[in-house]
N, C-alpha and C positions, 0 to 999 in steps of 0.2 A: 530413528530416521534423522538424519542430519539436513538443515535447510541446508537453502541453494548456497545463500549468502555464507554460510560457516564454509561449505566447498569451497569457494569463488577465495574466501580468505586463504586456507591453507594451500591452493594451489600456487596464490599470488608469495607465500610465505617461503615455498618451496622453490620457489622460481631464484626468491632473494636469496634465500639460505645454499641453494646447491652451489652455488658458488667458493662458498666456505671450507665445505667439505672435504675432508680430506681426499682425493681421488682414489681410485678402484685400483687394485690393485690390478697388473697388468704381467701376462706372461710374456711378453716381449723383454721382459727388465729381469736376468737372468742374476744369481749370485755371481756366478761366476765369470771370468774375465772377457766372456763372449760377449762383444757388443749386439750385435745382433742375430739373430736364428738364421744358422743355415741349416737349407735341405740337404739331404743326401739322396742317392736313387731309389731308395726306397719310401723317400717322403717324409721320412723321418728327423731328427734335430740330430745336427754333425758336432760329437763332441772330441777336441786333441789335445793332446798332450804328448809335447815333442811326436814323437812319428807316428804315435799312437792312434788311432782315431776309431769312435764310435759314434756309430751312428743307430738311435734308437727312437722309437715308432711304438705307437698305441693300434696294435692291429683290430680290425674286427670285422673282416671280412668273412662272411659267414659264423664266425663266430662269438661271445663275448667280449667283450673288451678286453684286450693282454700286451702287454709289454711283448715286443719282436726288438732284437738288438746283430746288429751285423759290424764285424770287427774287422779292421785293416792295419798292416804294417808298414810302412814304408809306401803305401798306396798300391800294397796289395793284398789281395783276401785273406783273412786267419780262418781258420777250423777250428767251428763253433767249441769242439771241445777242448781246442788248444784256452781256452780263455776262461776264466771264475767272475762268475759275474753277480751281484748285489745289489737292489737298489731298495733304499726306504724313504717310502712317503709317508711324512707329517702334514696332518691334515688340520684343519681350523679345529680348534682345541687341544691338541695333542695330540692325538690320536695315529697312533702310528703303524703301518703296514710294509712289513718287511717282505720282499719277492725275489728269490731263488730263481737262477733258467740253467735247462739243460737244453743240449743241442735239439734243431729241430731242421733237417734238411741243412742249407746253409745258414741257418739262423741261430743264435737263441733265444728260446722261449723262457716268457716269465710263467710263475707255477699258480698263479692268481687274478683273477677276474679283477679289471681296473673299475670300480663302481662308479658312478655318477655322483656328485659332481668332479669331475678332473681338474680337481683343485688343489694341491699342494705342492709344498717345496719338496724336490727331486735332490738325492743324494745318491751319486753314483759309487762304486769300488769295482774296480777291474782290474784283476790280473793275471798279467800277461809275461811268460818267460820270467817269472821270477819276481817279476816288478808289476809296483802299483800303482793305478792310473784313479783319481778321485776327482769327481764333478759336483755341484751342488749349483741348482737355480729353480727358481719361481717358475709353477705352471699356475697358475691363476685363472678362475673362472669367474664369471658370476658373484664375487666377493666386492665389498668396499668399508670403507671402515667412515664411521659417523662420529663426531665427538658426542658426549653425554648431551653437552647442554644445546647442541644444536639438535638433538634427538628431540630433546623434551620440546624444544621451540616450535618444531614440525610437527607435534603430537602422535609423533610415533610411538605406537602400544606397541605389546607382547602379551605373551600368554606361554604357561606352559601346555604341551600336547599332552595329554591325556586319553582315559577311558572316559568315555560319551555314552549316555543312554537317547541314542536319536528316535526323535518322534512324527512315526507314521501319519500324516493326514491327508486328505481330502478337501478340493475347496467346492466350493457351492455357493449359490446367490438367494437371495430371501430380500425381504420386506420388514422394517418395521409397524408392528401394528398395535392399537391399543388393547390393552388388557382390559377385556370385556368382564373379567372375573372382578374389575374394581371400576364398574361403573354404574352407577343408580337413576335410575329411571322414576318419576317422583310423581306422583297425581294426585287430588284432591282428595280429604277422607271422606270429605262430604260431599255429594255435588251443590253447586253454588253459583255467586257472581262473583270473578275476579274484582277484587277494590283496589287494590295496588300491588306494583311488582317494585323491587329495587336490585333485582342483577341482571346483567345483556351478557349474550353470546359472547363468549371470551372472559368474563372474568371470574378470579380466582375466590371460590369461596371457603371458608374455615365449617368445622363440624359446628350444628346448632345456628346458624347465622339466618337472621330473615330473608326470605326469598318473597313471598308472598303472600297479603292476608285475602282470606275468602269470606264471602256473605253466605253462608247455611242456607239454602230453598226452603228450610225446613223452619227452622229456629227463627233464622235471620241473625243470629250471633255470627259476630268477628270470628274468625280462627287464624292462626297460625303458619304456614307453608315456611318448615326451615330444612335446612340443609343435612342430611342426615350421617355424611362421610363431606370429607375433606376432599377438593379440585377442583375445576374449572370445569365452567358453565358451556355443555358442547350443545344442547339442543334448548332452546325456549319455546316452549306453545300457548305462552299466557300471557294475557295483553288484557288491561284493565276494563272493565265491562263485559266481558266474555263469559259463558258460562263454560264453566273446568270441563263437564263432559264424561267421558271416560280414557280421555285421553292422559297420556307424562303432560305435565304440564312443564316440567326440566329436567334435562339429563345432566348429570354430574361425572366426571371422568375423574379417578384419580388417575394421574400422570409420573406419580413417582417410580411406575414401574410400568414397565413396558414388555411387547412379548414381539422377536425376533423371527417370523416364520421363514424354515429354509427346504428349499425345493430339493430332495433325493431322489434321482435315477434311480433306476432298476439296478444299474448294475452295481451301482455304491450299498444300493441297502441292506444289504446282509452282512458289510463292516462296521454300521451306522449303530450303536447303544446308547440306552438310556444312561444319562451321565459321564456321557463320552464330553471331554474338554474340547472345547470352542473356542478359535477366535475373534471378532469380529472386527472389519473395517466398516467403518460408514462411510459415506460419500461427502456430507457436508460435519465432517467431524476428523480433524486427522489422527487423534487416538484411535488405537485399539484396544476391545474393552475382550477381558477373560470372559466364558460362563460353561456354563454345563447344559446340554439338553435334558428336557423336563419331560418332553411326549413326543411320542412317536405315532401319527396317526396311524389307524388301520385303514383309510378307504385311500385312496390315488384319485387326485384331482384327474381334470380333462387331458394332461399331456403324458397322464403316468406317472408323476413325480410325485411324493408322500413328502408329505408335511412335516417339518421334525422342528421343534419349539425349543428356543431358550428365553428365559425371565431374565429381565437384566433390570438395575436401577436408574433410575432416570430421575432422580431429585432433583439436580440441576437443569432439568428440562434440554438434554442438550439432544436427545434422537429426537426426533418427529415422526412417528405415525406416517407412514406413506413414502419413508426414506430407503433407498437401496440399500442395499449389505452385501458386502462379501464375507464369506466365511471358511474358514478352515476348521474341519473337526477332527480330531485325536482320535484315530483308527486302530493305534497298534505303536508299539515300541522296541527297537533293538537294540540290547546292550552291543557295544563293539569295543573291544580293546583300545582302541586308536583314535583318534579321529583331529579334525583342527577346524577353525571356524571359517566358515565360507568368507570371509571378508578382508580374509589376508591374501588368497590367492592370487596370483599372477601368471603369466604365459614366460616362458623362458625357450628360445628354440622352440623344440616342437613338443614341451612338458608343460606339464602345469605346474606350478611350484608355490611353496615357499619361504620367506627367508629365516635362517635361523639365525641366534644371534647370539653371540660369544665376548665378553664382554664388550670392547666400541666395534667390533667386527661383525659384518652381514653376510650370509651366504645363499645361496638357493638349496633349496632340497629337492630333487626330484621327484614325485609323490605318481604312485598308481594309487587311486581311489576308489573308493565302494559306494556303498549306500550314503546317504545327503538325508537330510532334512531343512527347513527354512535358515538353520545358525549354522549349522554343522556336518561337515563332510567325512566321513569314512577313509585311514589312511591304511593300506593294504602292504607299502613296499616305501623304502624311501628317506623314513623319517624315526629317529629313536626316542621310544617313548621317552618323556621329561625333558625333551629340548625346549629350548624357548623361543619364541617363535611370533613373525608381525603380524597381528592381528587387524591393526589399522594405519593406514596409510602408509599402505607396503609401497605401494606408487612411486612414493621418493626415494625407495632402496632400487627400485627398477631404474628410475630413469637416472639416479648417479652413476649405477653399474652399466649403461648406455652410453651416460657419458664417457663413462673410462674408456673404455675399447675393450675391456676386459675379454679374449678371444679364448678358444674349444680348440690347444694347438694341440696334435697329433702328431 
């Protein structure tokens, strides 16, 4: 968990740095000698060359996404089959997809589903009566390019995607309590008169340490009252002149270990095993500590919930007896092929995404997603295993790619 102060820094860092950055790449800024996008009636981008002119469109009306391309001469309509048409997109790494159309009504159709994200340079070939008509420019999305060392400045992580084993749990609330299995209870051997005591409520005692001498009713001999295990002194009943009785005259707690109880519903407990992985939060501790449950009562308290124990250590004295907890317990696990960490993701449009990253270059990736657990998200559609990808502080690849204008042109 990252404090406030470390956010407050890298936001303020981000702020300085985006400025630097190189901008987002921007499909308004064509290769080609077209200053700027023009429509055509079909909504499409008007591309000429001498009398030549095409005009083509990402359709998806009812359908996947597809290249539709509409031809004119002299500013009048061609027949879709009068015309050979070509385009290939290279995408952020190379990655190249060549698309083929054949007539479709007054159109032609490209023969391939345009994937998300609609990011690459456009290379057009059309020909027309003999002669060839050739386009090339930037459709840019969701991309920006970052230098190295402004990268590292920002503390922009990566990771690669991979196969993920995600872990099932359950959270639940409990109690810290003392472990009654290491606490001693201590009474007179003899009964007697207390003659001195030298430890009070609260403090720490060592194994073998004087606690108490006693006068024998019997003898009248000194004895001894020592310590018989190591901890701190939780109950005293012996105050000098007193006779011991049959009462503890001290309770001793060791505190190096503590016991965890957590409350299970009905409807959890049949996930819930012996040695099932735990995590805990505490309330006045901001680690979380690993453990394993140790027992699983048979009876159900007053609200129905059963009791399920983990031991945890406590040398450092840092839980207290009496402290909330939250806890998650390890229910079950699913291998998934895919998956990326919950702390890269972003909102893009109406996806969730995230960026991948190509050497100084960022892109989005579209992502349908599955099953989650607390680090890790299930990737279904979207993203190619071994990509590499922002794991932290994707934020500043969002908001450069905001800055640029980087647009979804059609």
């Amino acid at each position: 968990m990252k404090l406030i102060n470390q956010s407050t820094t890298m936001a303020l860092l981000a702020i300085f740095f985006l400025g630097a950055l190189l901008t987002g790449c921007d499909s308004s800024q064509p290769h080609s000698d077209e200053a700027e996008i023009v429509k055509g009636p079909h909504g499409g981008r008007l591309l000429q060359r001498d009398d030549f002119t095409l005009e083509l469109a990402i359709f998806e009306t009812g359908v996947p996404p597809e290249f539709r391309a509409w031809a004119s001469y002299n500013m009048s309509p061609v027949k879709p089959e009068e015309v050979a048409l070509t385009i290939r997109l290279t995408r952020l790494g190379g990655k190249l997809d060549t698309i083929n159309f054949t007539p479709k009504a007054d159109a032609l159709r490209g023969d391939m589903v345009i994937y998300e994200p609609h990011s690459f340079v456009v290379t057009i070939d059309a020909v027309y009566k003999e002669k060839k008509y050739s386009w090339q420019y930037d459709n840019f999305e969701g991309r920006t390019k970052i230098e190295a060392a402004v990268a590292e400045a920002l503390a922009i992580e990566t990771d690669v995607a991979t196969a993920v084993v995600l872990q099932q749990t359950i959270e639940v609330y409990g109690r810290v309590k003392t472990n009654t299995e290491r606490m001693s209870h201590l009474g007179a051997r003899f009964a007697g008169v207390v003659k001195s005591t030298g430890v009070s409520v609260g403090d720490t005692v060592t194994k073998g340490q004087l606690l108490a001498t006693v006068e024998s009713n019997e003898s009248l001999n000194l004895y001894s009252v020592r310590a018989p295990i190591s901890g701190v002194v939780t109950q005293r009943h012996a105050n000098p002149g007193e006779q011991t009785g049959q009462q503890a005259l001290f309770t001793i707690t060791d505190t190096s270990q503590v016991w965890v109880d957590l409350s299970i519903f009905p409807s959890d407990l049949g996930r819930v095993k012996t040695g099932a992985e735990v995590t805990l939060a505490f309330a006045n501790n901001a680690q979380s500590v690993k453990g394993k449950i140790s027992f699983i009562n048979v009876l159900a308290e007053a609200n129905q919930s059963v009791t399920a124990r983990v031991v945890i250590d406590n040398k450092q004295a840092k839980f207290l007896p009496g402290s909330f907890v939250t806890a998650k317990i390890k229910v079950g696990e699913h291998a998934v092929p895919l998956a990326v960490k919950r702390s890269g993701l972003q909102a893009f449009r109406d996806f969730t995404v995230v960026y991948a990253q190509i050497g100084d270059e960022y892109e989005v990736r579209m992502l349908e997603l599955g099953r989650e657990d607390d680090s890790f998200i299930e990737v279904l559609s979207g993203l190619d295993a071994g990509t590499r990808y922002v794991t932290e502080n994707s934020y500043v690849i969002k908001a450069d790619i905001e800055k640029s204008g980087a647009s979804h042109d059609h």
